[in-house]
DRENDREN-971834 format. One record per residue (C-alpha): residue number from 1; x, y, z. Coordinates in nm, 3 decimals, padded with zeros to 5 digits. Each point is the difference from the previous one (the first is absolute). Layout:
BEGIN
> NUM, X, Y, Z
...
end
This chain:
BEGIN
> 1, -01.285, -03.043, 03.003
> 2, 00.334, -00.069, -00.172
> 3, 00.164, -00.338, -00.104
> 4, 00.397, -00.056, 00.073
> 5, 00.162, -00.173, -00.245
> 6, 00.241, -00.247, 00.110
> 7, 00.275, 00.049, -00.311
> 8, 00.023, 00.347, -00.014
> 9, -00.126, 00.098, 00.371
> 10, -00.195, 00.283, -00.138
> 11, -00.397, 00.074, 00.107
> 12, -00.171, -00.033, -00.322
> 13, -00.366, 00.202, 00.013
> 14, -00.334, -00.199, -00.036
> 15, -00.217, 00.089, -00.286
> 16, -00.360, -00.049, -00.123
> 17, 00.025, 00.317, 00.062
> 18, 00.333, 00.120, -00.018
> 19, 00.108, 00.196, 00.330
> 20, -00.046, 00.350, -00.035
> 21, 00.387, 00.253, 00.088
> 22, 00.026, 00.335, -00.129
> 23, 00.343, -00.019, 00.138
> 24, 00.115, -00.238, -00.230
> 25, 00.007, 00.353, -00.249
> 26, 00.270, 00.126, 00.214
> 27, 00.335, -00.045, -00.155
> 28, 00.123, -00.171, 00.295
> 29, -00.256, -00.229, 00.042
> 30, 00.137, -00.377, 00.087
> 31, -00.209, -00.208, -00.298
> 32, -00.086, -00.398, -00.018
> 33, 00.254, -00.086, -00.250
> 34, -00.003, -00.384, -00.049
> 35, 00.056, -00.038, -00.414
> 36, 00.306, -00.111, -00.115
> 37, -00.050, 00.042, -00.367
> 38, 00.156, 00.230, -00.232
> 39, -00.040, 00.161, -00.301
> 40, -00.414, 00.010, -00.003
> 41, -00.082, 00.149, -00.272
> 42, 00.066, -00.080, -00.389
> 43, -00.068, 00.322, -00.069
> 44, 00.231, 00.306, -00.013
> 45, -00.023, 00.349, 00.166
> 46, -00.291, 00.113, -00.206
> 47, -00.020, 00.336, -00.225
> 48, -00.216, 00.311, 00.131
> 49, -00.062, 00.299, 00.216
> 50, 00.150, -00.054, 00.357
> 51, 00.065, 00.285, 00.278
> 52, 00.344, 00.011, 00.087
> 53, -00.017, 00.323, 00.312
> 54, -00.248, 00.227, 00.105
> 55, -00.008, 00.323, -00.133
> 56, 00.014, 00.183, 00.322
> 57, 00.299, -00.214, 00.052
> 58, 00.200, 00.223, -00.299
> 59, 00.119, 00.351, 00.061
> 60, 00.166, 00.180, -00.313
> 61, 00.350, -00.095, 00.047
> 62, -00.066, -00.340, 00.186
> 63, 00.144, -00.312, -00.098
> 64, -00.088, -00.336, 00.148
> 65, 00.066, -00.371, -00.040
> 66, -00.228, -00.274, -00.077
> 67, -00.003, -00.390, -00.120
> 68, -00.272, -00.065, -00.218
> 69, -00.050, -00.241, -00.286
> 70, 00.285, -00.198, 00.161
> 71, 00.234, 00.295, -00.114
> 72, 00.144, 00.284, 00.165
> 73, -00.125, 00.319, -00.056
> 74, 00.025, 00.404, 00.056
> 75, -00.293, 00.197, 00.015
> 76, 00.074, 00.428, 00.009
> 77, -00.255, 00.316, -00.045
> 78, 00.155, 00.201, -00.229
> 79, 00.063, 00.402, 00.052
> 80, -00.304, 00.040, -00.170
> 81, -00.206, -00.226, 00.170
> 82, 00.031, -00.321, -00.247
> 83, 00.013, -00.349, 00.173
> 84, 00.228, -00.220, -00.114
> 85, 00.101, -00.391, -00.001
> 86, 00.328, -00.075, -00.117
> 87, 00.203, -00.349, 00.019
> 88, 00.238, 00.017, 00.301
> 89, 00.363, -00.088, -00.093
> 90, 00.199, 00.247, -00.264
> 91, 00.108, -00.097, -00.353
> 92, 00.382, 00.160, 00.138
> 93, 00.093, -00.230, 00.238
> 94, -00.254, -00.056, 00.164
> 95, -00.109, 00.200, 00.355
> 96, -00.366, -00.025, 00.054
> 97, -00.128, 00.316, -00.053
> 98, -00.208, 00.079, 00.315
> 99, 00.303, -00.051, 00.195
> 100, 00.109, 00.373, 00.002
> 101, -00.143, 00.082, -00.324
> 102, -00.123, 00.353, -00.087
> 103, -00.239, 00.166, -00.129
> 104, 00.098, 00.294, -00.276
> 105, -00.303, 00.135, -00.138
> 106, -00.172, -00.253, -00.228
> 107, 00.314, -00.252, 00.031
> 108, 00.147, -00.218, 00.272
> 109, 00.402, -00.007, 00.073
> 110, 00.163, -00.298, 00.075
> 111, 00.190, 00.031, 00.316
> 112, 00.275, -00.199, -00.106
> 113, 00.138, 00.176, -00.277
> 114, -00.254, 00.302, -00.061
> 115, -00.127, -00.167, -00.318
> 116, -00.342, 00.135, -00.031
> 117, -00.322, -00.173, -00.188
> 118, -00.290, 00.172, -00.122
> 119, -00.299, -00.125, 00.219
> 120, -00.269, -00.013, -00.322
> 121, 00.218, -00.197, -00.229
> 122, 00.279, -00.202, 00.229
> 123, 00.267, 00.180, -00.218
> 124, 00.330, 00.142, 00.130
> 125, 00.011, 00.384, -00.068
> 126, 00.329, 00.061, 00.189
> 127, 00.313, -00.153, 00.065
> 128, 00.180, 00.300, 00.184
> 129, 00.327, -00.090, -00.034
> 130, -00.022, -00.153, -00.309
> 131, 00.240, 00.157, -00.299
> 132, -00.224, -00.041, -00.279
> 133, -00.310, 00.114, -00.048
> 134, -00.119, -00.348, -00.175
> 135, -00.171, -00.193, 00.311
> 136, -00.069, -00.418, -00.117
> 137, -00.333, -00.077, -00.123
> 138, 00.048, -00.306, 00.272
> 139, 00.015, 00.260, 00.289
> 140, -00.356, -00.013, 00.093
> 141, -00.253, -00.120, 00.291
> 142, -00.309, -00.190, -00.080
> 143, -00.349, 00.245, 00.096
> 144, -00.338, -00.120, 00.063
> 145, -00.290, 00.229, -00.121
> 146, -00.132, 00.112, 00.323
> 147, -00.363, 00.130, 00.056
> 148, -00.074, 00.193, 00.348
> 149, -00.381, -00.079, 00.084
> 150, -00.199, -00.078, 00.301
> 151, 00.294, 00.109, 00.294
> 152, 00.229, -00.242, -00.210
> 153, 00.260, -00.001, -00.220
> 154, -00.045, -00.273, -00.229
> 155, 00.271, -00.166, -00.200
> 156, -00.086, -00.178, -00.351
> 157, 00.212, -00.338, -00.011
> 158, 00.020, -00.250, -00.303
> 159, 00.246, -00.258, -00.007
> 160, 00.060, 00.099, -00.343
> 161, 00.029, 00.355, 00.006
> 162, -00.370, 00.023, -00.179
> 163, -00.203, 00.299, 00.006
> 164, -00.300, 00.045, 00.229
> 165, -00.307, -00.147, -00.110
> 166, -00.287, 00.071, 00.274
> 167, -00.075, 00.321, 00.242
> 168, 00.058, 00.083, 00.368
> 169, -00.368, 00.044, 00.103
> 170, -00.082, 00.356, 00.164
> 171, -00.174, -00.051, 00.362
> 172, -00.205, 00.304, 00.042
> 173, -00.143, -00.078, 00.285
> 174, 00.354, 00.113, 00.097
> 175, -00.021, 00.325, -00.063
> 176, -00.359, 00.066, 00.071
> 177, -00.072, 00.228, 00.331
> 178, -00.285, -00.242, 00.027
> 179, 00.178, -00.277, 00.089
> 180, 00.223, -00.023, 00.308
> 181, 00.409, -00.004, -00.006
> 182, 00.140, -00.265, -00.158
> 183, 00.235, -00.274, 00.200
> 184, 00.209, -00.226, -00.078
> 185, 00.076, -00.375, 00.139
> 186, 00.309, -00.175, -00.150
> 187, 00.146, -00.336, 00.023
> 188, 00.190, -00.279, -00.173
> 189, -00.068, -00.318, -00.054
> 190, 00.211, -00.303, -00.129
> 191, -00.243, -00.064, -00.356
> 192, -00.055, 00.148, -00.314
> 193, -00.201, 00.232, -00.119
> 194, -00.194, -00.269, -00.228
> 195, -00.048, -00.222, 00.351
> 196, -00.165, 00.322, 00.178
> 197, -00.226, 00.064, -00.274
> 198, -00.151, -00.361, -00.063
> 199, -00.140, 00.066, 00.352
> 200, -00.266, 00.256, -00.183
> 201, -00.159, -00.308, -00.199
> 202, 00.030, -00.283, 00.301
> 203, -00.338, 00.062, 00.109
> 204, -00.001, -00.310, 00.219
> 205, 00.315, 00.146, 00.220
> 206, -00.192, 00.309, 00.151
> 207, -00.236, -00.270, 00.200
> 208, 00.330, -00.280, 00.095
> 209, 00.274, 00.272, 00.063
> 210, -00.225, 00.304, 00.083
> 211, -00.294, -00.210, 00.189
> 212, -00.308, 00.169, -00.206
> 213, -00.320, -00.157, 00.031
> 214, -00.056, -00.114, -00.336
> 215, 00.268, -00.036, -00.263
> 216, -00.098, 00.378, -00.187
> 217, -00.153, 00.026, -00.315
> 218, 00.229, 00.174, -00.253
> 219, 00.001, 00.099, -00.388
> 220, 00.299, 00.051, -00.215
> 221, 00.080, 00.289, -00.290
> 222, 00.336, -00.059, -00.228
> 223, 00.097, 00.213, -00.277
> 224, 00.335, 00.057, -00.125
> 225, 00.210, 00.136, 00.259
> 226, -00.300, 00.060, 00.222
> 227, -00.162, -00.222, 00.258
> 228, -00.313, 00.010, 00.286
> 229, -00.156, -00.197, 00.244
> 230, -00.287, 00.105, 00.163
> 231, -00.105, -00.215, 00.336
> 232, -00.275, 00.150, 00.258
> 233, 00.128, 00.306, 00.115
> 234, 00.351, 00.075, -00.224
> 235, 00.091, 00.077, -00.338
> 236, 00.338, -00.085, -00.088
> 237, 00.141, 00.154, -00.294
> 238, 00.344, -00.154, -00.152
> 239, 00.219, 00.195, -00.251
> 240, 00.307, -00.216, -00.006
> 241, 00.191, -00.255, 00.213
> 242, 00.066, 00.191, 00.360
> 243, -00.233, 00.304, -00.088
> 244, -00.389, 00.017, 00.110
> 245, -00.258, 00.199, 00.157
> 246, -00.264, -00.129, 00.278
> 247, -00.316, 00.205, 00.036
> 248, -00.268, -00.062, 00.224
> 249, -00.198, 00.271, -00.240
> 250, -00.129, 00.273, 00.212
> 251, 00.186, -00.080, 00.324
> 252, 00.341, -00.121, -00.028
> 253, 00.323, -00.026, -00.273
> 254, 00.286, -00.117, 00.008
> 255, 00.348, -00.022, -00.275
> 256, 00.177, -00.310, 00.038
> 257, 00.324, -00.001, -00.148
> 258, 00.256, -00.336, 00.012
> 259, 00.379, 00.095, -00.126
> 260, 00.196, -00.341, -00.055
> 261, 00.339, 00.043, 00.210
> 262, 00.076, -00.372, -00.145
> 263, -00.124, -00.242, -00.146
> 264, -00.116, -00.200, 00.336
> 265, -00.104, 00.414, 00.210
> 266, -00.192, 00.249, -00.067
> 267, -00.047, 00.343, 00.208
> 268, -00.376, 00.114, 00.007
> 269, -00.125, 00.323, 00.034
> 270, -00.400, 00.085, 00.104
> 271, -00.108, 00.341, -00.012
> 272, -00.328, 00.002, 00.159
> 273, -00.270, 00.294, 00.037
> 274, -00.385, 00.040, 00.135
> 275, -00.308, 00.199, -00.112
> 276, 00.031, 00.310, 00.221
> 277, 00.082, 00.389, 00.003
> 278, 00.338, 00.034, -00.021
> 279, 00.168, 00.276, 00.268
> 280, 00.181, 00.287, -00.054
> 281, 00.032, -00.171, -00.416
> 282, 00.303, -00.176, 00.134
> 283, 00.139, -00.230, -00.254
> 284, 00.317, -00.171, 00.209
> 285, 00.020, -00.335, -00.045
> 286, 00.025, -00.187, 00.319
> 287, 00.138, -00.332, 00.084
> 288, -00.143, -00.153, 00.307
> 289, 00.068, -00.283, 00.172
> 290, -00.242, -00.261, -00.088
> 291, 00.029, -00.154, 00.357
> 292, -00.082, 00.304, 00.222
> 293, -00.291, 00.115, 00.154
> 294, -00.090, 00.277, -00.230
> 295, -00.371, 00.041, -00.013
> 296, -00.026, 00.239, -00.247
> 297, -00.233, -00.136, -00.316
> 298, 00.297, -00.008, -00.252
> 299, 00.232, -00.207, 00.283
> 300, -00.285, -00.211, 00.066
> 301, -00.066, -00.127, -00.336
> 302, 00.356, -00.032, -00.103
> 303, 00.070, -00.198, 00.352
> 304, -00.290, -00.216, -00.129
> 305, 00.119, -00.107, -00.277
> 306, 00.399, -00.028, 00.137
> 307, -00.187, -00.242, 00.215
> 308, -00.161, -00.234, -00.270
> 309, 00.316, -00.002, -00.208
> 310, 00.174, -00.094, 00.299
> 311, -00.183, -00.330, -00.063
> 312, 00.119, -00.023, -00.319
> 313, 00.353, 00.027, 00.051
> 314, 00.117, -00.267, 00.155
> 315, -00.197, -00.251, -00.262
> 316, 00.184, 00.262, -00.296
> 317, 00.334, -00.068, 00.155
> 318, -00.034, -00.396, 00.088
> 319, -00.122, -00.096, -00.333
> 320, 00.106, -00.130, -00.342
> 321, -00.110, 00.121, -00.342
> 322, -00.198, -00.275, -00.184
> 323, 00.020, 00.050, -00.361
> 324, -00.264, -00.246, -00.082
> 325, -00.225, -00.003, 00.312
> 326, -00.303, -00.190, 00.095
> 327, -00.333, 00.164, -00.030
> 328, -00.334, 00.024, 00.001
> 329, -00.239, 00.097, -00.199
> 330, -00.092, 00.290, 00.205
> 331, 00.423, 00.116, -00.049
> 332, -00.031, 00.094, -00.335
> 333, 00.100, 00.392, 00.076
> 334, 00.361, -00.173, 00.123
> 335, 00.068, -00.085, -00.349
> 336, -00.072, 00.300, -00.111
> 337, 00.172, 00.209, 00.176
> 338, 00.297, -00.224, -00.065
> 339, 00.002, 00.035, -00.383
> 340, -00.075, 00.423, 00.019
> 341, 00.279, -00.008, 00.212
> 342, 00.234, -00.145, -00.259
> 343, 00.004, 00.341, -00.184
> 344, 00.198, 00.147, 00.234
> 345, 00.295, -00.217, -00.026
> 346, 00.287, -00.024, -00.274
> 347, 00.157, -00.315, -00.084
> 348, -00.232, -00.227, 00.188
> 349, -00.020, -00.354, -00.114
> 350, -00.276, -00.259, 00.036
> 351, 00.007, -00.067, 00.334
end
């Protein structure tokens, strides 16, 4: 049953429990987009780990384009292996640096003019035609510290240029032969990665959005840069904005990862995997479409859940940030997610 509404013509979906479209993952998916508001959230693009490719996506010598972080971006494999996340555009004149760039050992050549950057530091090693050896301190590409864990490469950004200050968690269910091939789902969503993760502390949603039976019983762990909930069934462990793990111990895990592409999208990345002897030790990842009719257990479980954040999305994507909300007594775990996740910003003011 849908409702038409009358300004807009569009079918809007009926909730109480929210209608249920693994399709709406696929990046074509048509979505209810009624909202008219801008500019959400008073918060910036916050500060942490976030995956920017896959690591089977890199060959040495490969050089593709992304936009993260609302900023253009070039991520290479060295010669030697080394991933690598450099700003786009070069200090010369500035040609974007995945645009015909290449790779020279640990370095990567502009195409524009052969000026060539060191892919550790940002700095300019060569400038071939240049005729003095002196090359400008101001010739130089900003780097992110990069960490390759998990079947992602993982890009450290702080608005200020500050140093890491929390680990990438190591999934071994991963690379354990007793637990099946990891997949992956992935998807983006018009929120933040602060919206996404409130979701682990509204307890009430799972029985309005989800249609439980009972509103779930749930207990909350915060320390530092380190957060859990436990509800019946899953453990979710939180290690900074956009980076967790989801166990259902002894059966099922999952890494979700949530890389801010702006400050109003996000692109999300599940890597799921299930108890079970692993054949042949193969450690591919896969990506799956979370719509098909796989049947095998990892496809199963990750369709699930594509399925009940399907519900989700079109409530992340049609609603306003309320800086002050309204709650209950029973909400407490909102507010406190909201002020840990105020250590992951810079510059935030009071709002």
């Amino acid at each position: 049953m849908a409702i038409v509404d009358p300004v807009r013509s569009e079918v809007l979906p009926v909730g109480l429990p929210m209608p249920k479209d693994a399709d709406l993952l696929d990046a074509g998916a048509t979505r209810v987009r009624v909202r008219t508001v801008r500019d959400r959230f008073p918060f910036p693009i916050p500060n942490g780990w976030f995956p920017v490719a896959l690591a089977s996506e890199l060959v040495p010598g490969q050089v593709i384009a992304v936009y993260y972080f609302a900023t253009d971006l070039v991520v290479f494999r060295t010669e030697g292996g080394e991933a690598r996340v450099l700003d786009a555009y070069c200090p010369h004149l500035g040609a974007h640096l995945a645009v015909g760039g290449t790779v020279r050992g640990e370095h990567l050549a502009c195409p524009f003019h052969g000026w060539t950057f060191d892919g550790a530091s940002g700095a300019c090693v060569e400038i071939p035609y240049a005729t003095s050896e002196r090359i400008p301190s101001q010739a130089r590409v900003r780097t992110y510290p990069v960490i390759e864990r998990n079947g992602l490469v993982f890009a450290w950004h702080h608005l200020e240029g500050g140093d890491p200050f929390f680990e990438v968690p190591v999934v071994d269910e991963f690379e354990d032969p007793g637990w099946l091939t990891p997949r992956l789902i992935e998807f983006r969503v018009s929120t933040s990665c602060q919206e996404m993760a409130e979701n682990n502390h509204d307890f009430a949603h799972f029985k309005f959005v989800h249609g439980t039976d009972e509103i779930p019983a749930g207990s909350e762990l915060i320390e530092g840069t380190y957060k859990r909930t436990e509800s019946p069934g899953l453990v979710r462990e939180t290690f900074g904005l956009g980076l967790g793990i989801v166990r259902s111990p002894g059966f099922m895990s999952f890494l979700s990862t949530v890389t801010p592409i702006d400050e109003d999208n996000v692109h999300v990345r599940w890597t799921f995997t299930v108890k079970g002897e692993r054949d042949g030790g193969d450690l591919d990842w896969l990506s799956i479409d979370p719509a098909s009719g796989a049947d095998d257990p990892v496809s199963a479980i990750a369709r699930s859940f594509a399925e009940g954040v399907s519900q989700d999305i079109p409530i992340w994507e049609n609603k306003v940030y309320r800086p002050r909300p309204v709650l209950t007594a029973q909400e407490k775990g909102i507010l406190a997610h909201r002020r840990w996740s105020r250590q992951f910003y810079s510059g935030l003011d009071d709002a």
